[in-house]
C-alpha positions in Angstrom: -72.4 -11.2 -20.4 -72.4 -10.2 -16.8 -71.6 -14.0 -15.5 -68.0 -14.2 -18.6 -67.0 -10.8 -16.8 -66.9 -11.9 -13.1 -66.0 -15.1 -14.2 -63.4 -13.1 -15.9 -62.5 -11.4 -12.7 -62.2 -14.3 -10.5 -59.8 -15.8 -12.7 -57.8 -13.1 -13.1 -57.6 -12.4 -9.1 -56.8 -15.8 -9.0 -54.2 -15.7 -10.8 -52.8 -12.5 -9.4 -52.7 -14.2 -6.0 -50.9 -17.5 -7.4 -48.1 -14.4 -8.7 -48.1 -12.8 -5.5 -47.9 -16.2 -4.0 -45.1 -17.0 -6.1 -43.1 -13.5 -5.4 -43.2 -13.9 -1.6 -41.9 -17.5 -1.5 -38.9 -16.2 -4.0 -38.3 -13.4 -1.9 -38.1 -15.2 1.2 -35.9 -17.9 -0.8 -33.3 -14.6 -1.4 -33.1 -13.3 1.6 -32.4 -17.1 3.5 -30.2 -17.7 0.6 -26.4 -18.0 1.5 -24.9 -17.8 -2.2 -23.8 -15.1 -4.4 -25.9 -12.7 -1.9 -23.8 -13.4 1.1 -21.6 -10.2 2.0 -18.0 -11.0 1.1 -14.9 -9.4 3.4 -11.1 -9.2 2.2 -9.0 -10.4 4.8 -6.0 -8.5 2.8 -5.0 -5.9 0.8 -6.2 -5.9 -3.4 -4.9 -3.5 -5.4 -6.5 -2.4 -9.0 -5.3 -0.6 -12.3 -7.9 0.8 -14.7 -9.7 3.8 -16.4 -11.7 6.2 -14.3 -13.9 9.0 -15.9 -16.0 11.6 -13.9 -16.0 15.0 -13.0 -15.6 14.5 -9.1 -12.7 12.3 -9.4 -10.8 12.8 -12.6 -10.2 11.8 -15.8 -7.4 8.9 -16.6 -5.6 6.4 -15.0 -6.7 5.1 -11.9 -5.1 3.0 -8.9 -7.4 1.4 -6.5 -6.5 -0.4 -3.1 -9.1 -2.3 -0.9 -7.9 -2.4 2.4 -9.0 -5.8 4.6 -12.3 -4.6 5.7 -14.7 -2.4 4.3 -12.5 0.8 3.7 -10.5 1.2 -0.1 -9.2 4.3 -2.2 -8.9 5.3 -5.4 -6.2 7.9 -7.1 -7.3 9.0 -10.6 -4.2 11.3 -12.6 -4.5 11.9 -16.4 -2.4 14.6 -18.8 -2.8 15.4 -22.4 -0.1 17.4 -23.8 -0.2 18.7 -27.6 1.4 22.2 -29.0 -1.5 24.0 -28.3 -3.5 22.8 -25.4 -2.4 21.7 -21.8 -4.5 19.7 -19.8 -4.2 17.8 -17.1 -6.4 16.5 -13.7 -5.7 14.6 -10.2 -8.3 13.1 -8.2 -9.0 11.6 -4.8 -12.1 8.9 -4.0 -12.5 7.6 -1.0 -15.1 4.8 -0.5 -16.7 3.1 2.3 -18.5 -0.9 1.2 -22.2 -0.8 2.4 -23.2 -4.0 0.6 -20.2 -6.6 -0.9 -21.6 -9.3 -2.6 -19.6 -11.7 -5.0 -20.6 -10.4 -8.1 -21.0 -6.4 -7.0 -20.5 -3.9 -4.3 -22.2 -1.2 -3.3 -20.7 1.8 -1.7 -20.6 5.4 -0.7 -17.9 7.3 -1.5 -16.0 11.2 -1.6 -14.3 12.7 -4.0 -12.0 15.7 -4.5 -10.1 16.7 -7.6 -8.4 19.7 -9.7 -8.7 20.5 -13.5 -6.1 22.0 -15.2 -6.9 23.1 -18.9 -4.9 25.9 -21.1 -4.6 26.7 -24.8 -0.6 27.9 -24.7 -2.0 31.5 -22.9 -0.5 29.5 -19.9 -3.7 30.5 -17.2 -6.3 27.7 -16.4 -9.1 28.3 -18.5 -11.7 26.3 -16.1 -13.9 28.6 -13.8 -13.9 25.7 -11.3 -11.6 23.5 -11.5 -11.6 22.4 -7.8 -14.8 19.6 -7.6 -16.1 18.2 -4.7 -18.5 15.4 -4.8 -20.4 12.8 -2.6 -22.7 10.1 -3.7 -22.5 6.4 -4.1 -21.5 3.8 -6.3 -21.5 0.2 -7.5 -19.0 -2.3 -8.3 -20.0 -5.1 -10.5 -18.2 -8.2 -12.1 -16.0 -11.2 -11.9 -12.7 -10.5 -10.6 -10.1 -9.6 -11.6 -12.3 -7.3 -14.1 -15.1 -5.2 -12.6 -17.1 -2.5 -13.9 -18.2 1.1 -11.8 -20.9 3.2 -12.1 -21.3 6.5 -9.6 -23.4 9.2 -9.2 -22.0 11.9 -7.0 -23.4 15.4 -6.3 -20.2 17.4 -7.8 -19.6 21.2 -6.0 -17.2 23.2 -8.7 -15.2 26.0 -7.6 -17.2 28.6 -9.3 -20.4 27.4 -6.7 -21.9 25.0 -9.3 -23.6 22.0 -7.7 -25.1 19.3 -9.7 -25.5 15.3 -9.6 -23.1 13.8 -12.0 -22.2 10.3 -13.0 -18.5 8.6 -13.1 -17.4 5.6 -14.8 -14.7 3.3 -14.1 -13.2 -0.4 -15.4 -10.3 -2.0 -12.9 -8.3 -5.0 -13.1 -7.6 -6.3 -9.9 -4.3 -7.9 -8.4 -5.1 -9.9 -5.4 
């Protein structure tokens, strides 16, 4: 019994090293690799329409502009308007690219925006409604359609601070 467990063992350990093996060669492979992992930089302007949602940046319609480089913005409004509630948001994201690959980008980013909710008393009914956040994001897909996901640490107004997640689609014009 002794001699089918460390027989057991050895072939187990070897096979571990063959994986190990394996992984280093691959990673080595990834990071010599000049494909899809090479950084990507505009040399223009490209501009993007979508959906943002997040409480550090707003709620709505969004506008995006890359400028050449590594710098872009975004500008998220929304309003909803019935006969009995009033709501409404602005928003401001600046982002800076860490990583830009061709299928994603990675990047930190601000945000500043301001709530507005009221049933018809006509007085904001959010105790914060100024947000503040910082975090990072990614930016994944095939132009012109990409996907973002964010997670920002969101100050309110009130002196709430927690992390938060945003979401965002774009359709970009280049």
């Amino acid at each position: 019994m002794v001699s089918a467990l460390s027989k057991f063992g050895m072939q187990s350990g070897l096979a571990l090293l063959v994986l190990f093996g394996l992984m280093i060669s691959a990673g080595q492979a990834q990071v010599e690799s000049t494909g899809s992992s090479k950084p990507v930089n505009f040399d223009r302007a490209i501009y993007g329409l979508g959906l943002s949602a997040g409480c550090a940046d707003g709620l709505g319609i969004a506008y995006r502009s890359h400028f050449p480089g590594t710098v872009s913005f975004q500008l998220t409004a929304g309003i909803i308007k019935t006969s009995d509630v009033s709501f409404y948001d602005v928003g401001f994201e600046p982002q800076i690219d860490v990583y830009h690959g061709e299928l994603n980008r990675f990047y930190a980013c601000g945000a500043m925006s301001y709530f507005y909710n009221s049933p018809t008393s006509g007085s904001n009914t959010y105790s914060g409604p100024f947000r503040l956040g910082i975090g990072a994001g990614d930016e994944w897909g095939r132009a012109p359609f990409t996907f973002s996901f964010e997670v920002l640490l969101t100050y309110f107004s009130d002196g709430t601070v927690i992390p938060l997640p945003q979401i965002g689609a774009f359709y970009y014009f280049y």
